[in-house]
SERO-4910 file (N, C-alpha, C, O; in steps of 0.05 Angstrom, whole numbers):
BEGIN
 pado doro    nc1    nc2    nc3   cac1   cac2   cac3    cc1    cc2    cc3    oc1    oc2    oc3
  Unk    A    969   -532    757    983   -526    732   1000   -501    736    989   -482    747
  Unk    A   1026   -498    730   1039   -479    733   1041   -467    717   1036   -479    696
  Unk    A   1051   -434    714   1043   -413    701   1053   -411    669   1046   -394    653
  Unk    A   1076   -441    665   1091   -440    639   1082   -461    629   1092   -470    609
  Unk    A   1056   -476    644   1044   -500    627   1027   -491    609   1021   -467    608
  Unk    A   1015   -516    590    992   -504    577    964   -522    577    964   -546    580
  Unk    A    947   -511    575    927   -525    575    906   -510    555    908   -496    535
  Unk    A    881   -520    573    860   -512    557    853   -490    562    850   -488    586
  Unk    A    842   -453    541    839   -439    548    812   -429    564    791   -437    552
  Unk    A    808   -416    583    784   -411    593    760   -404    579    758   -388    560
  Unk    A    740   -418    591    716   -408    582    696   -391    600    686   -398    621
  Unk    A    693   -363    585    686   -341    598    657   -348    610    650   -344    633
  Unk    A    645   -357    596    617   -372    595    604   -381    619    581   -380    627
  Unk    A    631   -394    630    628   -412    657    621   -397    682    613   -408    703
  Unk    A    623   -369    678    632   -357    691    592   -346    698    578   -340    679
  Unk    A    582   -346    726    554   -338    730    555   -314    743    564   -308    765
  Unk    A    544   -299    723    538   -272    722    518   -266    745    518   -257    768
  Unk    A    505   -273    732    477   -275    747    468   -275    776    447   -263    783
  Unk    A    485   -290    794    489   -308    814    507   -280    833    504   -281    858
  Unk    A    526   -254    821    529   -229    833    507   -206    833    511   -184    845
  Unk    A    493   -210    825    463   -188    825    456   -192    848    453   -214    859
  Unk    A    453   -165    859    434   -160    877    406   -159    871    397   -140    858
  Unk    A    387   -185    880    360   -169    863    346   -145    868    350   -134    890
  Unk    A    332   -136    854    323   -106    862    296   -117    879    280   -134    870
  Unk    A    295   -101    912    279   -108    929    290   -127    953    277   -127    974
  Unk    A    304   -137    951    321   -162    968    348   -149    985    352   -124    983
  Unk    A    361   -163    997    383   -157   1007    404   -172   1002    399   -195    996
  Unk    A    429   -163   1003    449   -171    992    460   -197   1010    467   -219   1001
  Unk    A    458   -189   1033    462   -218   1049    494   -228   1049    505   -250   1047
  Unk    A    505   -196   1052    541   -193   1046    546   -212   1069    570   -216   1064
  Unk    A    541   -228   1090    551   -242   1112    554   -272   1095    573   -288   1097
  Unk    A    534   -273   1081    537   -303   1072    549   -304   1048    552   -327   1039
  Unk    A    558   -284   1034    561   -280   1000    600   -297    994    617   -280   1001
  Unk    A    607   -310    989    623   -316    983    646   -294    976    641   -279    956
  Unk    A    670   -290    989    691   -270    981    714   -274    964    730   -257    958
  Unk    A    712   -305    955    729   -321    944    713   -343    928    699   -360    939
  Unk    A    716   -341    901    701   -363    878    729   -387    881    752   -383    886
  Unk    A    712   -416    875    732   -436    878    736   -446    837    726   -461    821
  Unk    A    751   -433    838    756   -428    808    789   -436    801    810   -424    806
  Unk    A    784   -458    788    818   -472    775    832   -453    759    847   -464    742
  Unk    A    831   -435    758    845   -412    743    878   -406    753    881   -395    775
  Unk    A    903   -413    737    927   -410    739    928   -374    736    906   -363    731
  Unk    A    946   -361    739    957   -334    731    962   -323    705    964   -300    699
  Unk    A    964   -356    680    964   -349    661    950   -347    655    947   -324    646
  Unk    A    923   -368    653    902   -368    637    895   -350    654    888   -334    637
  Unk    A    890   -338    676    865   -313    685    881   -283    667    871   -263    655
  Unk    A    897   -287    669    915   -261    647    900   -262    624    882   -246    618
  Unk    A    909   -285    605    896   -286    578    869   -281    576    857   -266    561
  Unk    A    857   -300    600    830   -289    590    818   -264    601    797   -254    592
  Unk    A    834   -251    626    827   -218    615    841   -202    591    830   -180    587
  Unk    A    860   -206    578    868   -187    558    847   -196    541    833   -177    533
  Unk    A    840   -225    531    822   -224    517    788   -211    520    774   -207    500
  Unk    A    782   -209    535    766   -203    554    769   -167    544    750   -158    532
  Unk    A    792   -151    549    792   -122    544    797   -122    517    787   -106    501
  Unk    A    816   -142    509    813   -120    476    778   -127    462    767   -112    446
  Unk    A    769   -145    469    729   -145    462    724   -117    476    715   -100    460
  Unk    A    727   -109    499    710    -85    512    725    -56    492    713    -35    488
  Unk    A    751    -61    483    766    -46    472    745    -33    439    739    -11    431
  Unk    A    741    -61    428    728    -61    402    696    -41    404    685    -25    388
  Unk    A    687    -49    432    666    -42    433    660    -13    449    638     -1    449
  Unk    A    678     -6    459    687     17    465    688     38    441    678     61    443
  Unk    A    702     28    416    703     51    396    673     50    388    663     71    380
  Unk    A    660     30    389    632     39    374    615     51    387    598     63    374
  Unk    A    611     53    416    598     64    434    608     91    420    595    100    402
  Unk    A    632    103    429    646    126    416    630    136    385    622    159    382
  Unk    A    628    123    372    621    128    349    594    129    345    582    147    331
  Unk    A    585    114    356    543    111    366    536    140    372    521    155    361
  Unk    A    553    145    396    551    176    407    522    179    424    513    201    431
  Unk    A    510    158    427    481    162    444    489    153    474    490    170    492
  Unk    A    494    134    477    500    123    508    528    128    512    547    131    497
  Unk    A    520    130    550    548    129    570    543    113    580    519    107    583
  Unk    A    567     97    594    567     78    606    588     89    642    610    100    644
  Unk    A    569     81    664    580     97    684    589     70    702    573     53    709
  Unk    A    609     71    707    622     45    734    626     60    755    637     82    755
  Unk    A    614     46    779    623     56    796    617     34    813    598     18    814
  Unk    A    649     40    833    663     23    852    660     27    877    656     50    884
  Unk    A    660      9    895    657     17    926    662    -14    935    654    -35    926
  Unk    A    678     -6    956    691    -23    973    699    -17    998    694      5   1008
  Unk    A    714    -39   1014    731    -28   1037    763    -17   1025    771    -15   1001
  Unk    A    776    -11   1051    802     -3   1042    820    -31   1024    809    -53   1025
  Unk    A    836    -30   1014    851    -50   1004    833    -74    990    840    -98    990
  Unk    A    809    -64    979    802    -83    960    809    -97    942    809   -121    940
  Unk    A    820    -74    922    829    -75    903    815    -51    874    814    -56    850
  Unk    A    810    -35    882    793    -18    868    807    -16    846    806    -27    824
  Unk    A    828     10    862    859     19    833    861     -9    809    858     -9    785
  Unk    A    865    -25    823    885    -43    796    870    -46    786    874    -45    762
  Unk    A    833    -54    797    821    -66    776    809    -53    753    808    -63    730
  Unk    A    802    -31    760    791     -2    746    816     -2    723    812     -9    700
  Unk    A    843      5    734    871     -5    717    869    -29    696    871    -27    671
  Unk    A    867    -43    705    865    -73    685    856    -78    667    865    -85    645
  Unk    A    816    -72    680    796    -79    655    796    -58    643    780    -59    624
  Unk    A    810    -31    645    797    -10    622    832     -7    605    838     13    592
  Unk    A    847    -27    609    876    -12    599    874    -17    573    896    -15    561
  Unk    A    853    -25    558    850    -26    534    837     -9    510    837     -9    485
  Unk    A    827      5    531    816     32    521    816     53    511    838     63    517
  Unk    A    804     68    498    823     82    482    823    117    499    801    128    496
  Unk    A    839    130    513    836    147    541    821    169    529    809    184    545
  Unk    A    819    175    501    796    202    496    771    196    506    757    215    514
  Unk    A    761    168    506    733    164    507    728    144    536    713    125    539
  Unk    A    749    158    560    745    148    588    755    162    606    776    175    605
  Unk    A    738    160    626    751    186    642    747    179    680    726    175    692
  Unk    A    768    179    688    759    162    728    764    191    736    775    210    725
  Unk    A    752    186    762    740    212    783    740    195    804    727    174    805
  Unk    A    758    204    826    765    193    849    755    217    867    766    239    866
  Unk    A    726    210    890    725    228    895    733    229    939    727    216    959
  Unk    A    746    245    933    758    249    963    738    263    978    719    271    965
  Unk    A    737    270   1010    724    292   1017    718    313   1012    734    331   1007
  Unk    A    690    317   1014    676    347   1000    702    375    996    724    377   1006
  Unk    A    693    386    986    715    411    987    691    433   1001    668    425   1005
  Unk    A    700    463   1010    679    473   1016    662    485    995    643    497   1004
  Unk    A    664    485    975    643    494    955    630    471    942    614    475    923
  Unk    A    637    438    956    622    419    947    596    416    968    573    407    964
  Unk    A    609    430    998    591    425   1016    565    454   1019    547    460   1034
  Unk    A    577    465    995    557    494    997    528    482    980    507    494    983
  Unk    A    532    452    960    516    445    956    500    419    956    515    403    967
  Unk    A    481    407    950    467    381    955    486    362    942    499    367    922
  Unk    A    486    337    958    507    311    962    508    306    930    530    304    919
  Unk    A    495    305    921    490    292    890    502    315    868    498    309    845
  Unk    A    513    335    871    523    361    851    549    363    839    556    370    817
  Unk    A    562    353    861    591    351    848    597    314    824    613    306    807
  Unk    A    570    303    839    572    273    819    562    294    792    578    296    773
  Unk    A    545    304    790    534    313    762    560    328    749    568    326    725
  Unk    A    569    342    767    588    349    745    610    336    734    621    345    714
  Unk    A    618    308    750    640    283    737    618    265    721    627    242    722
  Unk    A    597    265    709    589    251    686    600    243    666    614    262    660
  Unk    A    604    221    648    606    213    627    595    232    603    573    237    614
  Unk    A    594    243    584    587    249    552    580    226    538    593    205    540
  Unk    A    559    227    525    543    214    507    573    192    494    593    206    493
  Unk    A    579    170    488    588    149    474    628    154    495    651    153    486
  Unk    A    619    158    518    644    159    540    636    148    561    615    153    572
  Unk    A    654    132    568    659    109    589    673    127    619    695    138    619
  Unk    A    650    125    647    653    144    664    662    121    687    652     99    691
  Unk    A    683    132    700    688    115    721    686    122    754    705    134    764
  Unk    A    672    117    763    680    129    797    689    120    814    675    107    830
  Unk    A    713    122    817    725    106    849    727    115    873    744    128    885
  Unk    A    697    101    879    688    116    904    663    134    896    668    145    875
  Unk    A    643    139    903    624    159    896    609    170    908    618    183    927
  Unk    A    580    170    902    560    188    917    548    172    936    530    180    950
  Unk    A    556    151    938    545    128    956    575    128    982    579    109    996
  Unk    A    588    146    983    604    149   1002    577    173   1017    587    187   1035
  Unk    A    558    177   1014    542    193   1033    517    184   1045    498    197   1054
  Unk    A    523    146   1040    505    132   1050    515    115   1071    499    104   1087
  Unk    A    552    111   1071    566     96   1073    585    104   1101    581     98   1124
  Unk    A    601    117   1093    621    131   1101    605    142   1122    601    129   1143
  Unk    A    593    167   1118    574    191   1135    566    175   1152    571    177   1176
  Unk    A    546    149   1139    524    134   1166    542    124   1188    536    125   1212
  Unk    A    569    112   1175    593    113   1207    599    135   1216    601    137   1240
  Unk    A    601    150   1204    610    176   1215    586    202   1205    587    218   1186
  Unk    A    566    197   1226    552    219   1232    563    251   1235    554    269   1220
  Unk    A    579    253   1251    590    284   1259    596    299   1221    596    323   1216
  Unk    A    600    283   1205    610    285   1169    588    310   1159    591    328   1143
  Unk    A    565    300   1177    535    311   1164    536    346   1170    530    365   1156
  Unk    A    550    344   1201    550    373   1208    564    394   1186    546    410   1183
  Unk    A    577    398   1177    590    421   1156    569    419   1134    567    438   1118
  Unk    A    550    395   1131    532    400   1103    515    416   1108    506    427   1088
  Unk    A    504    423   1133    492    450   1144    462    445   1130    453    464   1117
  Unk    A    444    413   1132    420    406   1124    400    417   1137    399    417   1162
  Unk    A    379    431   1119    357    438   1134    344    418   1156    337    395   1153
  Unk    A    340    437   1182    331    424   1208    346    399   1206    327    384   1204
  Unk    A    368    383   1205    382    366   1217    391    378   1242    388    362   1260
  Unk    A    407    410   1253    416    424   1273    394    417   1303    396    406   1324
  Unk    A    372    432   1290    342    439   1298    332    403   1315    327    398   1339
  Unk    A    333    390   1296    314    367   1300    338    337   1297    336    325   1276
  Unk    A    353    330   1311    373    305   1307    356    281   1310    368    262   1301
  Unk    A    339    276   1316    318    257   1310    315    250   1274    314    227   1266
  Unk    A    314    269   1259    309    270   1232    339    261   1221    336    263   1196
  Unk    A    361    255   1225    381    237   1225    366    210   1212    375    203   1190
  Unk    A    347    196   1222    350    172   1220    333    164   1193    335    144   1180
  Unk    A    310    197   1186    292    188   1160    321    206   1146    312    220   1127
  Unk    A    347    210   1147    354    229   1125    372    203   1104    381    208   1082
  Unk    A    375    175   1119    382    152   1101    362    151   1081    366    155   1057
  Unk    A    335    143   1096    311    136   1064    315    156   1044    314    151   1020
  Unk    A    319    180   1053    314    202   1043    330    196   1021    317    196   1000
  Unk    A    349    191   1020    384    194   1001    379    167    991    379    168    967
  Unk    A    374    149    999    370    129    984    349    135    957    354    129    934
  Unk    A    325    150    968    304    147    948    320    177    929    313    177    905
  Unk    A    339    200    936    346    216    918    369    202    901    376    215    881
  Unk    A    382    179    904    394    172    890    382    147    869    393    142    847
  Unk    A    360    132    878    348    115    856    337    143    844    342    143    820
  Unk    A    328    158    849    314    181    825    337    197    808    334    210    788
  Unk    A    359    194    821    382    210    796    388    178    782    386    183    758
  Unk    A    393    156    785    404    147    765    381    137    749    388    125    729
  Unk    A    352    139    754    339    135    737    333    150    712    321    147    691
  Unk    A    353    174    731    341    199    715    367    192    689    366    195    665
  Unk    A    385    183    703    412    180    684    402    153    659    402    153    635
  Unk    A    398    142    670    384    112    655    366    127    638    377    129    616
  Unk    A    343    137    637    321    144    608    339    164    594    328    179    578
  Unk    A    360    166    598    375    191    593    395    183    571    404    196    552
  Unk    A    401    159    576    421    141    550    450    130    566    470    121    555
  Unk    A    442    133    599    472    136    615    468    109    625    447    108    639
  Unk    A    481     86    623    480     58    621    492     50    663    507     31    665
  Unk    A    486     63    686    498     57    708    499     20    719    483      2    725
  Unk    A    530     22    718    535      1    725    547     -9    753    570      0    755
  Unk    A    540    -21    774    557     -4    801    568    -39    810    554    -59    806
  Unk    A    593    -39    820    606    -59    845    606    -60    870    606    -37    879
  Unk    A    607    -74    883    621    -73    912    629   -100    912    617   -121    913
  Unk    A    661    -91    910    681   -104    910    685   -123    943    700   -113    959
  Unk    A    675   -141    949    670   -157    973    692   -165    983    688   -189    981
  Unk    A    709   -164    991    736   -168   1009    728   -170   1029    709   -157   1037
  Unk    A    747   -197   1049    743   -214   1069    761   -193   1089    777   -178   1078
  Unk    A    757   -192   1120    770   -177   1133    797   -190   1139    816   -176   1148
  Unk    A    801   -223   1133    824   -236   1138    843   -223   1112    863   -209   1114
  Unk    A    828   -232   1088    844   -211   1071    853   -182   1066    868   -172   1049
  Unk    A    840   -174   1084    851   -142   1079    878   -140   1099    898   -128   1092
  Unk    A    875   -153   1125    898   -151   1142    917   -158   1119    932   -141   1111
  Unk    A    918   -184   1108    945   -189   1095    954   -171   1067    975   -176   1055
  Unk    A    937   -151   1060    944   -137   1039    951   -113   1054    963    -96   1041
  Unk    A    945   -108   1080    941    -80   1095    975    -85   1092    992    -70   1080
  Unk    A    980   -108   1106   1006   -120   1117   1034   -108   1096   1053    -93   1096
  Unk    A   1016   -133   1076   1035   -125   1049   1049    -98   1040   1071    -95   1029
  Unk    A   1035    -84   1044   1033    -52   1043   1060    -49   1061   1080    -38   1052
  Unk    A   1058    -58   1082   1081    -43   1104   1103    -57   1114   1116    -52   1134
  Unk    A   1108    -84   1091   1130   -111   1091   1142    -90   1068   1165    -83   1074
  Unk    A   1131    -78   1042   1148    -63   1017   1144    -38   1019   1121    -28   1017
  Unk    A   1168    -23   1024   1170     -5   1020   1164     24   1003   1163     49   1006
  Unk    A   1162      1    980   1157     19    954   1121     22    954   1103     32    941
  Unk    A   1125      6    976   1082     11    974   1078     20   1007   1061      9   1021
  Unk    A   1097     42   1016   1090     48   1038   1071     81   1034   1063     92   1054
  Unk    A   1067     92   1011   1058    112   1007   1029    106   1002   1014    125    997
  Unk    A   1019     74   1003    992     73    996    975     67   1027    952     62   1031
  Unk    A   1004     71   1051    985     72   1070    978     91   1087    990    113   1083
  Unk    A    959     90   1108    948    114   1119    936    104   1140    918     87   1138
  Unk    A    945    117   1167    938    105   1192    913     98   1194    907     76   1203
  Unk    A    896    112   1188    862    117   1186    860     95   1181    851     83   1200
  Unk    A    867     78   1156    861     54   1155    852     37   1174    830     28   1174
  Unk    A    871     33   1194    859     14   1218    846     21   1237    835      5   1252
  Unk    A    844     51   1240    814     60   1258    792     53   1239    770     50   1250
  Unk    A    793     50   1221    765     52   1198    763     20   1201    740     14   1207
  Unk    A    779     -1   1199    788    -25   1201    765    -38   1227    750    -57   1227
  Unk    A    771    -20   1243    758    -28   1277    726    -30   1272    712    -47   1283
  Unk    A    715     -8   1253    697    -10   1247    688    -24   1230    671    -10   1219
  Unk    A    690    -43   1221    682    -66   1189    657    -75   1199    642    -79   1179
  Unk    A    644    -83   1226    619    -83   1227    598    -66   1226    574    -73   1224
  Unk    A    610    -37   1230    591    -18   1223    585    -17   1192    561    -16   1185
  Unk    A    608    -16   1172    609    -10   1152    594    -34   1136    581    -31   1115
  Unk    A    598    -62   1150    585    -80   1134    557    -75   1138    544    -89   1123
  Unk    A    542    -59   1153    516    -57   1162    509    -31   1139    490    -31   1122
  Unk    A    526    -12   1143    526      7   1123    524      7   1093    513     21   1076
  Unk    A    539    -12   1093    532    -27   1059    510    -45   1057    497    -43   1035
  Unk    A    501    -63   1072    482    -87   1070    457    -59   1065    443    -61   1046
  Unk    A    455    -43   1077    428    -23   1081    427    -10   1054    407     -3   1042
  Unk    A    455     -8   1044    453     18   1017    459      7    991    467     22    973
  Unk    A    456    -26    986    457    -46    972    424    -51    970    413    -48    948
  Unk    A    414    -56    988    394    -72    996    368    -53    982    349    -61    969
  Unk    A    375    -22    989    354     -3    987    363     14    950    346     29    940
  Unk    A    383     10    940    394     24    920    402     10    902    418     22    887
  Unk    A    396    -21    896    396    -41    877    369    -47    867    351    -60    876
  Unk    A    372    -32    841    343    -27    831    351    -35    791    372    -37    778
  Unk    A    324    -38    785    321    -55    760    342    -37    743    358    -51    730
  Unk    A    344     -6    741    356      7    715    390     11    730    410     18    718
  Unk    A    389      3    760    417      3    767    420     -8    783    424      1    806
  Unk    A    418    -40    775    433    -64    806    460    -57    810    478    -45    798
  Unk    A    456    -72    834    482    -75    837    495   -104    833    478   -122    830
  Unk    A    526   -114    834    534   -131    831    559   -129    855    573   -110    858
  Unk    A    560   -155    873    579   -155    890    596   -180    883    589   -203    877
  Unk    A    621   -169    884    647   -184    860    656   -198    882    656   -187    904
  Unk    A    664   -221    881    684   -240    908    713   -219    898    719   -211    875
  Unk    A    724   -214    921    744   -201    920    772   -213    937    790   -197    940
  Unk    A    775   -234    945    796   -250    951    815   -257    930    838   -260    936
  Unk    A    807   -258    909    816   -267    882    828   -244    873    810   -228    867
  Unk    A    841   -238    871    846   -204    848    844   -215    822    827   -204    808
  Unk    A    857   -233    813    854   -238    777    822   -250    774    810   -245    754
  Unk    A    811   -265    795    783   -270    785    771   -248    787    756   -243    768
  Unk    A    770   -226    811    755   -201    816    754   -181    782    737   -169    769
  Unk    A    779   -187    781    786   -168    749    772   -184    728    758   -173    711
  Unk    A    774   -205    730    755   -222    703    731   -213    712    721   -195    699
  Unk    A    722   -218    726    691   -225    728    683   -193    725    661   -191    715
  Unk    A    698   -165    732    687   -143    723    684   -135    696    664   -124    687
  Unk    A    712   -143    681    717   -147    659    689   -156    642    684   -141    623
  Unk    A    673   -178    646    657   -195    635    627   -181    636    608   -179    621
  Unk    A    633   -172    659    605   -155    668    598   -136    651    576   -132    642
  Unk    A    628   -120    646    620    -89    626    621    -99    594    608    -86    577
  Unk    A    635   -119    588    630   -142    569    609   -137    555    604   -126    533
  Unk    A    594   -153    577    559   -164    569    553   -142    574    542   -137    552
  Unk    A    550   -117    590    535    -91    583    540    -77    558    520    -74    545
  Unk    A    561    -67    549    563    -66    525    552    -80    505    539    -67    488
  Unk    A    554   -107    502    540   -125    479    515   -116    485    501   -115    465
  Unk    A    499   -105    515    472   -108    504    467    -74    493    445    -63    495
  Unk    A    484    -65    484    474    -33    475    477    -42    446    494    -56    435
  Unk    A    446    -21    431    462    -14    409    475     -4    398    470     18    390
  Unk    A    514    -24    387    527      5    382    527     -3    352    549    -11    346
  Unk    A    507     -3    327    516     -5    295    520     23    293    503     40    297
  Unk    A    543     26    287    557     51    276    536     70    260    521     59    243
  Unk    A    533     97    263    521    107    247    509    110    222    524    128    214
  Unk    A    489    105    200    494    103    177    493    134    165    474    147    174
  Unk    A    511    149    144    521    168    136    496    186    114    488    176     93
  Unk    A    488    205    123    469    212    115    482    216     82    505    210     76
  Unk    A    458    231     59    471    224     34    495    242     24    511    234      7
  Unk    A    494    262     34    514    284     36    536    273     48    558    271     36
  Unk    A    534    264     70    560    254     83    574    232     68    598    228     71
  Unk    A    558    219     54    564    194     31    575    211     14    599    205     10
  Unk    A    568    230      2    571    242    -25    604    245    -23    619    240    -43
  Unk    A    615    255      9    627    268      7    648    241     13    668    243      0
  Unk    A    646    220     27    661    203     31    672    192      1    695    189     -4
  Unk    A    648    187    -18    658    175    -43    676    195    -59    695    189    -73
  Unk    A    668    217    -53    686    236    -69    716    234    -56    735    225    -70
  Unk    A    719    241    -32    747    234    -21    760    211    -31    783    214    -40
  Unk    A    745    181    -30    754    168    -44    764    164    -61    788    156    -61
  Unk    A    742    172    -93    765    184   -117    778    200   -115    795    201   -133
  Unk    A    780    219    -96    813    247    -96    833    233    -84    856    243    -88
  Unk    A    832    201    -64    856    188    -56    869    174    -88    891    176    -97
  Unk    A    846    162    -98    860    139   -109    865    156   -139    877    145   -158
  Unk    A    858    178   -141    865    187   -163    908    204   -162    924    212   -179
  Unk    A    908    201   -133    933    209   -133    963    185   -142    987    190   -145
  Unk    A    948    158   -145    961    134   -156    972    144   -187    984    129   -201
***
């Protein structure tokens, strides 16, 4: 069907949620996981049914806002040229920007490395009824680092210098300090929701590519890329380990087929969807003072008729 036909509109429904969970205790089994859903979806209908798709997260966005108890935290991780930007872009462009906030976090600075891996995430948190985004996160020190060991040296860890054997318990280690912060975030009212955006290495060459056929997208590249590229079996080992050990009941994870960009964008879309629907957001009810004062306003409007 081509993109000016019409048909029947999508049903979100169809779509198995379920079936991207990592279960908590298991492994992700990224070698066999599909990177591409075989989904009849034209460009139109995957459009429509993400706008429709954001203005619902849009609606429910103001009431979280208004609830003022829960945050809701996304966070992304992928290889290079996933597609992180657009999708983060897409599903939240409906949003209203007081009550959302992305944090892209690059290499430590030196006063990030003066303290423990998890300090500079605490201070990019979400606020009570605000939508937190991370592209890229604290799981770049499970990820990134475990390819690149030498990363660890400037963090200047007790007896890592002393004892390089202790390298190998300092993964469990980080694994078990990060299920204890987001649990800590979870009884806390902070709703963590996390991706890994699964892109095929055939597909990244042709997006790497794309990048350096247009000009106007020659600023999104960076040689590193293809040294980092060389390594995709380290990194897929690096992820299968920090998936496997940090997909837990108050914060699974979900691994998105990422061949697709308009399905990758739906299906995230759908995800924060249904997380939202399961919070309670009924708007506050107005204590009697606050009533008193609303009805009074009322008659001072309509008395100006």
């Amino acid at each position: 069907m081509s993109d000016g036909a019409q048909g029947p509109a999508f049903d979100p429904g169809t779509l198995d949620l379920d079936a991207l969970l990592v279960e908590p205790g298991s492994a992700p089994r990224l070698g066999k996981r599909r990177t591409r859903l075989d989904l009849e979806l034209d460009k139109r209908v995957a459009r429509e049914a993400l706008q429709a798709t954001v203005a619902e997260i849009a609606t429910l966005q103001e009431r979280l806002y208004a609830r003022g108890t829960n945050a809701v935290l996304l966070v992304f991780q992928a290889q290079d040229a996933a597609g992180k930007d657009s999708t983060i872009a897409h599903v939240l462009s409906g949003v209203n920007p007081q009550g959302c906030a992305v944090t892209s976090f690059k290499p430590p600075t030196a006063d990030e490395l003066a303290h423990d891996f998890l300090w500079r995430v605490g201070q990019a948190l979400p606020a009570r009824g605000h939508i937190g985004v991370f592209n890229r996160s604290h799981y770049e020190e499970t990820v990134v680092v475990r390819v690149h060991p030498e990363l660890l040296e400037p963090q200047h860890l007790p007896g890592l210098r002393d004892d390089p054997s202790s390298r190998k318990e300092l993964w469990t280690q980080r694994y078990e300090d990060i299920n204890a912060f987001e649990r800590h975030l979870d009884r806390n009212g902070t709703i963590v929701v996390k991706f890994f955006l699964h892109v095929s290495k055939d597909e990244q060459r042709k997006r790497l590519l794309a990048r350096l056929d247009n000009p106007a997208k020659h600023w999104k590249f960076n040689a590193a890329d293809l040294s980092e590229r060389e390594r995709w079996s380290d990194y897929m080992k690096a992820y299968e380990d920090t998936l496997t050990n940090t997909s837990t009941a108050w914060a699974p994870w979900r691994v998105i087929p990422a061949d697709d960009k308009s399905v990758m964008r739906l299906l995230v879309a759908q995800v924060l969807l249904e997380t939202l629907q399961d919070v309670e957001l009924v708007p506050p009810t107005p204590t009697r003072d606050e009533q008193a004062a609303i009805d009074e306003a009322r008659t001072q409007l309509l008395s100006e008729d």
